[in-house]
C-alpha positions in Angstrom: 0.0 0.0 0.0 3.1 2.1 -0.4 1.7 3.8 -3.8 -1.9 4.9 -1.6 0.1 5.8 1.4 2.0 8.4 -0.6 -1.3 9.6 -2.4 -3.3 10.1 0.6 0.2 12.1 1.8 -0.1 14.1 -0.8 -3.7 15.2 -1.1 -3.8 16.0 2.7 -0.1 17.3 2.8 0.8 15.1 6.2 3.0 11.9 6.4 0.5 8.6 6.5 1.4 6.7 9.4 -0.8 3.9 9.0 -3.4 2.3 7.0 -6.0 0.5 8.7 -8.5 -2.1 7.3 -11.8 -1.4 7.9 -14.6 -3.6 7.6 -16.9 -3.4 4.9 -20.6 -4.6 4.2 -21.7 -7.5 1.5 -20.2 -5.3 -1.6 -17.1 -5.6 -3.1 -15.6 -1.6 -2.1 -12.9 -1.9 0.4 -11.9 0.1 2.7 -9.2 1.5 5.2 -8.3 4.6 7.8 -5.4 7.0 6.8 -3.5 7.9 10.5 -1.7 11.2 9.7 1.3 12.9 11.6 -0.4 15.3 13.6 -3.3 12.9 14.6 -5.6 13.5 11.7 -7.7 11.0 10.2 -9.0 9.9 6.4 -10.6 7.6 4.8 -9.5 5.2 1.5 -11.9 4.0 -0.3 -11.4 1.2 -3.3 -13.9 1.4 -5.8 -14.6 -2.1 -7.3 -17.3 -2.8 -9.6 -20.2 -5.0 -8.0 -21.2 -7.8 -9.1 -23.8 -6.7 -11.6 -25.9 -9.7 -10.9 -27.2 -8.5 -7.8 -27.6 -4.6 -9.6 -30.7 -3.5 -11.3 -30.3 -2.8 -15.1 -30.5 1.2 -14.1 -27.3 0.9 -11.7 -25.0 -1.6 -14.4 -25.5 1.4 -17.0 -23.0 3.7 -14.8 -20.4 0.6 -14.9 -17.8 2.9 -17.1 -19.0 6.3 -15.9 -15.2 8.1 -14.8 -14.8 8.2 -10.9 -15.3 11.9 -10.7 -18.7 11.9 -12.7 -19.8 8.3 -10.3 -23.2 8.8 -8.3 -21.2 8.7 -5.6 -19.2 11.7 -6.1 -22.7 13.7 -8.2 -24.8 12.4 -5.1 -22.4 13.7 -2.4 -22.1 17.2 -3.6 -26.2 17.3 -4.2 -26.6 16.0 -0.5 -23.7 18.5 0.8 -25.4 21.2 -0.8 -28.8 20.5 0.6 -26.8 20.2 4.6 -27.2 16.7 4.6 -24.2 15.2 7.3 -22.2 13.3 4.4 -18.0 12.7 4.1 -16.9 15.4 2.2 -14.5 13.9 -0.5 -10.9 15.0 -0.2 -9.1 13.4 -3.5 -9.9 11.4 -6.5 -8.0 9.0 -8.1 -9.1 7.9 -11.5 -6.8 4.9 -12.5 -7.0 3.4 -9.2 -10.4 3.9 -8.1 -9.7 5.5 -5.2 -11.7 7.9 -3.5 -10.4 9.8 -0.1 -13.0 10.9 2.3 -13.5 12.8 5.5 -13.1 10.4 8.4 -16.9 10.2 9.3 -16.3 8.3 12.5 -16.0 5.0 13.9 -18.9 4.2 15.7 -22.2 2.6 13.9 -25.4 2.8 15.0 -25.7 -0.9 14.5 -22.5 -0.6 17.8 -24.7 1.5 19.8 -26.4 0.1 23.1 -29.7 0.1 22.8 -30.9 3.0 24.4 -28.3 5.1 23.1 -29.3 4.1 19.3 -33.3 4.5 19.9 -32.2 7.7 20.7 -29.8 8.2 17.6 -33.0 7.1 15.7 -35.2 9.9 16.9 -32.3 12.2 15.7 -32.4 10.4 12.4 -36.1 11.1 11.3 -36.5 14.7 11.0 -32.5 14.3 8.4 -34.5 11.2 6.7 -37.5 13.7 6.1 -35.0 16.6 4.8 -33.6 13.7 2.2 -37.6 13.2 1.1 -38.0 16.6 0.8 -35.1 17.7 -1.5 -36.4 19.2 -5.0 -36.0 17.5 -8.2 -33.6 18.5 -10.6 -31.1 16.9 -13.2 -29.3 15.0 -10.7 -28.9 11.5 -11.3 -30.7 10.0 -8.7 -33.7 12.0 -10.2 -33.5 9.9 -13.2 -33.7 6.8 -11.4 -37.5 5.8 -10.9 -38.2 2.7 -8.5 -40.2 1.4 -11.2 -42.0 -2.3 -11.8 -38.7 -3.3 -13.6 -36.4 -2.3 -10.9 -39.0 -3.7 -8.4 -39.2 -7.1 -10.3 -35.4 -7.4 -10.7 -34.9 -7.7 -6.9 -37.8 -9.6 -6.2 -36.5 -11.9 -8.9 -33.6 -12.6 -7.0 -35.5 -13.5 -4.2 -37.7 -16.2 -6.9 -34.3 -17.9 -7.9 -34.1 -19.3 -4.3 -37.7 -21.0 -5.0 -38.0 -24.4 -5.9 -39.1 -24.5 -10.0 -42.9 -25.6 -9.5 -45.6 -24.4 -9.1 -45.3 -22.8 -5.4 -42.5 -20.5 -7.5 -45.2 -19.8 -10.6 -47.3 -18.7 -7.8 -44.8 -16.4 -5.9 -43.9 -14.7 -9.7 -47.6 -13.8 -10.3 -47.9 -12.5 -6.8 -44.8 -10.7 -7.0 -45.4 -9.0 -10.2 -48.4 -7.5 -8.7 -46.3 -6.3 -6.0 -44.2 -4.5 -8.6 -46.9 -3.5 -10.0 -48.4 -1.4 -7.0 -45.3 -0.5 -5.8 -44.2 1.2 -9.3 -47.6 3.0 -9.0 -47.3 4.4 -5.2 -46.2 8.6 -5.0 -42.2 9.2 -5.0 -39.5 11.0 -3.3 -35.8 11.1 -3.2 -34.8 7.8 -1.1 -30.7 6.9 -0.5 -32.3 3.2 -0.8 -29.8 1.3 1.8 -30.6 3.4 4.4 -30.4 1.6 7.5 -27.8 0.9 10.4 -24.3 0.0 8.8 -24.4 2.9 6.9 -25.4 6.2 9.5 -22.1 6.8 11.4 -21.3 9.1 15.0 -18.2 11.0 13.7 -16.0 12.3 16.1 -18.0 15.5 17.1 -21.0 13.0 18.1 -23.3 14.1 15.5 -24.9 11.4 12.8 -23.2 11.1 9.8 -24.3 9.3 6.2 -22.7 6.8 4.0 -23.3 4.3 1.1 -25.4 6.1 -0.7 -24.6 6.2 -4.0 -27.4 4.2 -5.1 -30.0 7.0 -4.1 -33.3 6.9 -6.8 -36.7 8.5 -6.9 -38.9 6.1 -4.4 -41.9 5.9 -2.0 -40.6 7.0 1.0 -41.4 3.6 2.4 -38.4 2.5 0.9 -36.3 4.1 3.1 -38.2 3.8 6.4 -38.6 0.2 5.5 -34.4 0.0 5.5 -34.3 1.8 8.5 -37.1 0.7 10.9 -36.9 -3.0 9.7 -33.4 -3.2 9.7 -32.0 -7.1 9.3 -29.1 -6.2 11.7 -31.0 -4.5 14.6 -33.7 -5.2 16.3 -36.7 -2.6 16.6 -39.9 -3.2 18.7 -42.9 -2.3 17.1 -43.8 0.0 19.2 -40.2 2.0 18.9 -41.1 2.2 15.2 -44.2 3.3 15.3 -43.3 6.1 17.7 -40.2 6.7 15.2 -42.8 6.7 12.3 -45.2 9.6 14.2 -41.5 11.4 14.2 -40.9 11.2 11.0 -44.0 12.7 9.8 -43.7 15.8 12.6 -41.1 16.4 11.2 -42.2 17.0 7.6 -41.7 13.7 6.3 -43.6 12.4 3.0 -46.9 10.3 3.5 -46.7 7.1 4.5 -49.7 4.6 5.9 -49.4 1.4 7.3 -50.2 -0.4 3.8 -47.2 1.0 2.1 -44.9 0.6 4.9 -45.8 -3.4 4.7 -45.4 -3.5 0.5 -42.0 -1.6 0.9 -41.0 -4.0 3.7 -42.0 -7.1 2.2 -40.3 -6.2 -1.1 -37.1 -5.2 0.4 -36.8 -7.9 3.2 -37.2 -10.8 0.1 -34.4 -8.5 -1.5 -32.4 -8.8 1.5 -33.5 -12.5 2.5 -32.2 -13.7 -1.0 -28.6 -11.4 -0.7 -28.4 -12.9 2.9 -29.6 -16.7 2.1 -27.1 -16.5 -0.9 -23.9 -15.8 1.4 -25.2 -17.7 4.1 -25.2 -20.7 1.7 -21.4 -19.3 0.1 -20.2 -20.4 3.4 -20.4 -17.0 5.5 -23.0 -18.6 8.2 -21.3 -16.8 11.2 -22.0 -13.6 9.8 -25.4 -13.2 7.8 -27.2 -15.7 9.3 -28.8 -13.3 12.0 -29.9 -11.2 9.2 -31.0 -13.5 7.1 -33.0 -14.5 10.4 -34.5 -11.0 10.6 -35.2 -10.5 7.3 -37.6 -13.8 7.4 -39.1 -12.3 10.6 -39.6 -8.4 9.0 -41.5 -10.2 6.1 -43.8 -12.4 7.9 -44.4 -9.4 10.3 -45.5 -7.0 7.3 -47.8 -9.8 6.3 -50.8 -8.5 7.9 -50.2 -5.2 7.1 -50.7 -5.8 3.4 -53.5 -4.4 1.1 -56.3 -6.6 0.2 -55.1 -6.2 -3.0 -51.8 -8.5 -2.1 -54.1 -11.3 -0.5 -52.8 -13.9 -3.1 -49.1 -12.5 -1.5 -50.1 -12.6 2.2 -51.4 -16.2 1.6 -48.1 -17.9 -0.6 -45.5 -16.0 1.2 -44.7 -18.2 4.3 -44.7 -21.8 2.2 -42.5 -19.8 -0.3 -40.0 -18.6 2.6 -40.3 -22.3 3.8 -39.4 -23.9 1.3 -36.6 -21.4 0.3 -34.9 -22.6 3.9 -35.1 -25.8 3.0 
């Protein structure tokens, strides 16, 4: 790491001491702390490419897009601009991938005790309702729709875990009509992974955002789904509905209990599938509590759905069952 030792030297003008591994979530980016003489901090990111059979169409089309024209970088200044808490960026390298960030902190609220994060949350809501306000304009994430295609692709990643039959023939026609009233429900900007791994406590104490380069025009549910129904935290329903009434004093976009349940369900088989699919690549230690979660955040939203999904709210438990098996 001698040739991103003397980079990061140069972009912050300090010696690099030390460069820390950090550890990262289920993506491929990579990351480690810059020490600095003098006792400042940074942050290296490496850039890989995802695997883009796990990405939408929408998000593969920005595969060759130059590092300093990324949604990462265009998404960062748009949320700066608007005072949303995000790393500022502090250098750019194109042929290596590399991005250098402010040092956001340490601490995640998934590390928090309990009652210190509940707390953390309440903070959260009324900067998760200045996100869903921001106004449109010709940012990228403002050409991204959460529309029945991008719905379908995740949910289809959830069907490939389904036995071929016709329990899975079943779970595709539900699911399409998922898509379907999804795609149709009113939208806002959403940062889309918006849930525990990915708000920080920098070193001031205050809340900090990350991993949001995949932000897209989305019922608000989307995010509050993320957040509130997080597969690595657990959140009493009562806590989230309390957190729900704060969102919405605060300013937040509309969101009823039927829309809440269709953006859960939707992103919990999302996130069922990603976490079955490592769990069964050997990393059982680690996902296998989410995956656990996930399972429970589905069949918990159940009840919750529209009449309209009663062909859903009927198949869905078999279907989890016999993706377990």
């Amino acid at each position: 790491m001698d040739a991103a030792r003397s980079w990061i030297g140069t972009c912050r003008g300090a010696e690099v001491l030390d460069l820390e591994p950090l550890a990262g979530g289920a993506g491929r980016r990579r990351y480690w702390r810059a020490s600095e003489r003098g006792g400042s901090t940074s942050v290296l990111v490496q850039c890989a490419a995802e695997d883009p059979h796990i990405l939408p169409p929408a998000l593969r089309r920005v595969a060759d897009v130059p590092l300093h024209r990324s949604p990462f970088v265009e998404i960062t200044h748009l949320l700066e601009a608007e005072g949303i808490p995000v790393p500022h960026i502090l250098g750019i390298d194109e042929d290596r991938a590399w991005l250098l960030l402010e040092d956001a902190g340490e601490r995640h609220l998934l590390e928090l005790e309990p009652a210190e994060r509940m707390q953390r949350y309440s903070e959260l809501m009324p900067l998760v309702a200045r996100v869903h306000a921001i106004a449109p304009s010709d940012a990228t994430p403002f050409q991204r729709h959460f529309d029945a295609e991008w719905v379908g692709f995740e949910l289809g990643l959830f069907l490939e875990l389904v036995p071929k039959g016709g329990l899975r023939e079943a779970a595709a026609s539900a699911f399409a009509g998922l898509a379907r009233e999804i795609a149709a429900l009113p939208r806002v900007l959403c940062l889309r992974d918006l849930q525990s791994q990915n708000v920080l406590i920098d070193a001031q104490g205050s809340l900090r955002l990350i991993d949001y380069q995949d932000a897209l025009l989305a019922p608000p549910a989307l995010d509050l789904a993320a957040l509130l129904c997080d597969s690595y935290v657990d959140i009493a329903r009562s806590d989230r509905a309390r957190l729900l009434g704060e969102y919405a004093a605060a300013g937040g976009a509309a969101c009823d209990a039927a829309q809440l349940s269709l953006l859960t369900t939707q992103r919990k088989c999302k996130d069922f599938s990603r976490f079955r699919t490592l769990v069964n690549a050997g990393d059982e230690v680690r996902y296998a509590p989410a995956e656990r979660r996930a399972r429970a955040s589905i069949l918990d939203a159940l009840p919750d759905l529209p009449d309209s999904q009663a062909v859903l709210r009927e198949c869905l438990p078999e279907v989890l069952e016999a993706c377990s098996a």
